[in-house]
Each structure stands twice: as C-alpha cells, then as structure tokens.
C-alpha positions in Angstrom: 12.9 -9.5 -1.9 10.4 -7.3 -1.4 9.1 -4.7 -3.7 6.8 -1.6 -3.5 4.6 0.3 -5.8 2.6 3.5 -4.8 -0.5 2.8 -4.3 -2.5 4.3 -7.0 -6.6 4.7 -5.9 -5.2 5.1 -1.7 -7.2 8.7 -0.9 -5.6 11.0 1.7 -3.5 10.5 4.7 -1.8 7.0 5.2 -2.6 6.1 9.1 -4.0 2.4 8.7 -1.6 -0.2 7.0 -4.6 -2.5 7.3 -6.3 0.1 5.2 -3.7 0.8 3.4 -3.0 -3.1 2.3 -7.3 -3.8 1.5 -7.0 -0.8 -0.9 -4.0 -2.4 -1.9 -6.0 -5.8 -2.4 -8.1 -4.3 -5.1 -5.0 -3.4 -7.0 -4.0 -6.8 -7.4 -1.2 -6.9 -4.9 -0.9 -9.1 -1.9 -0.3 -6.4 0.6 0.6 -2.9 1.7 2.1 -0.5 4.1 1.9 3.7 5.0 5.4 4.8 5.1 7.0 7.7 6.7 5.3 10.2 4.4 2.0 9.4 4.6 1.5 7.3 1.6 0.0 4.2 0.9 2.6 1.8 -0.6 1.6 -1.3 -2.2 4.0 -4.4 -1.8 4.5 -7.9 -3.3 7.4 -10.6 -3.6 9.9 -10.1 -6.9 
C-alpha cells in the first residue's frame, strides 16, 4: 500500500513529478508525485 503526505517545503505550481519526488527526497521520503491540484505529494510504502 501506498501512502501520501503533502509535501511540506514543495514551492508553487506542481508540473514536474521528477521535481516534485527530489524535493520530496530531502524530506526523507522515497518518492513523490503532482496530483490533480497542483500539489506536490510525497509518497512511501506503509
């Protein structure tokens, strides 16, 4: 199962999951993803 956080230093408009998941990175999570609204969300395994 996969769970997601919002990511909490991503700055302005989600358009890049790889950009999205490196911020991601430095938040101690393996990964990351924009979803529909724009946001950076932060993922891992639970």
């Amino acid at each position: 199962r996969e769970c997601r956080s919002e990511s909490k230093k991503f700055v302005g408009l989600c358009v890049s999951d790889t950009n999205c998941a490196s911020v991601c990175l430095t938040e101690r999570f393996p990964g990351g993803k924009c979803d529909g609204y724009r946001r950076c969300f932060c993922t891992k395994d639970c």
